[in-house]
N, C-alpha and C positions, 0 to 999 in steps of 0.2 A: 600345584603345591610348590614347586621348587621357586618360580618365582618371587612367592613371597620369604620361603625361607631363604633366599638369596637377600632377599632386601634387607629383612633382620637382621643378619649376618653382617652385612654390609652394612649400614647403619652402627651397628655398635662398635665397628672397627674402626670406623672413621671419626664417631662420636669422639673414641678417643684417643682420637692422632691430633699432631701437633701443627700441623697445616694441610690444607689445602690439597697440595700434590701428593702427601705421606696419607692423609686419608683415604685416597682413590686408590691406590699402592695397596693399603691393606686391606683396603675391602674389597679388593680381587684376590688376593691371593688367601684372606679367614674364609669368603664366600664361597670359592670356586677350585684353591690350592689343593684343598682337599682329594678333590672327583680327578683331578689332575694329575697326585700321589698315587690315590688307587688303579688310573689308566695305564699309567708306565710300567706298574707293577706288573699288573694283569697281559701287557703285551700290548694293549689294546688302542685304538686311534684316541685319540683326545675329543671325548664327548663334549667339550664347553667350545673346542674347534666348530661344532658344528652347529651351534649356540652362540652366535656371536651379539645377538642382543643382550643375551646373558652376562657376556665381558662389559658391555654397555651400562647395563643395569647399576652394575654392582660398582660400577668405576664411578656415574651419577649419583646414588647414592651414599657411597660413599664422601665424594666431594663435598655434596649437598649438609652431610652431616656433620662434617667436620666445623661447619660454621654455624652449627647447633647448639646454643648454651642457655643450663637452665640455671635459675636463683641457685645459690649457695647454699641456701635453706634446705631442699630439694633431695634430700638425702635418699627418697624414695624412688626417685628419675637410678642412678647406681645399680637398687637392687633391683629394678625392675630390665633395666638391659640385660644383668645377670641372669637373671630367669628367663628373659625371651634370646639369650645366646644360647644358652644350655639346652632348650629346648627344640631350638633348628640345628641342633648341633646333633642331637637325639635323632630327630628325625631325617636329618641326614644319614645316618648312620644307616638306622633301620636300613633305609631304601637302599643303600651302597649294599647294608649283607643281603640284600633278596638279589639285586641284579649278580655280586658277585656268587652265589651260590648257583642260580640259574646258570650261569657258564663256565664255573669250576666243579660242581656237585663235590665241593669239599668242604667240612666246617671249619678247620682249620684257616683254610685261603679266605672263608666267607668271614669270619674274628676279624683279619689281619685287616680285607678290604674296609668291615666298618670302621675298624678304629683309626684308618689310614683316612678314610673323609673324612671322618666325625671329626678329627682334630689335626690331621697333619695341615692344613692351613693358617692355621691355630699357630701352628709348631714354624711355618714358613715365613711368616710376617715376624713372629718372635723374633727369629733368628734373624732376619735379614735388622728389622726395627732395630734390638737392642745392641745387635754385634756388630752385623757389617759396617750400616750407618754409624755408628758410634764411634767404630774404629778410625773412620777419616777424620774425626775431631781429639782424634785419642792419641796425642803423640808420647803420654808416658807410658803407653803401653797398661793402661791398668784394664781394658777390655779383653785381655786375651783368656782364652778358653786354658 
């Protein structure tokens, strides 16, 4: 299963990046930032470390999708990313709170882990996309936090 929700994930992040390098960029970091967020958290080794097709994956499809474009028309291409994002995003989660609950037996930590993969990838590409990157073009200062 993760395979493909890696893919979808990665697909829609690159879908809609602005080149080539930036789509492989964030469809590693929407796909994978996630389990990455929750690893550090948890103390734990970095499970996509040991997963390296997985880094692969998502960096391909990602690329791949970036030079994906549909008719103008196509307003329904949008909502359906929308919905196959949310939904690996869901099922990410799920599986982050059974593994994080299986080695914390806390609800609390198990909350924190899902919402820390379901979306802190999510939250990683944002930040890096819309700030960092922006900021090297941004000499009036109107990017600052």
């Amino acid at each position: 299963m993760d395979p493909l929700l890696i893919i979808i994930l990665a697909f829609t992040a690159g879908y809609w990046a602005h080149s080539r390098w930036w789509g492989s960029v964030a469809a590693v970091l929407v796909s994978l930032g996630g389990g990455v967020l929750r690893d550090v958290w948890l103390g734990l080794p970095l499970w996509v470390l040991g997963q390296p097709q997985y880094l692969i994956l998502a960096a391909l499809t990602g690329f791949l999708a970036s030079g994906v474009r549909f008719p103008a028309d196509t307003r329904w291409v949008g909502m359906l990313l929308l919905v196959l994002d949310f939904g690996a995003s869901v099922a990410f989660g799920v599986s982050a709170g059974e593994r994080t609950f299986a080695l914390t037996r806390n609800p609390d930590a198990t909350a924190l882990g899902s919402v820390l993969t379901a979306s802190g990838g999510g939250f990683l590409a944002a930040l890096i996309g819309r700030y960092l990157l922006s900021r090297a073009n941004d000499r009036g200062g109107a990017n600052e936090l």
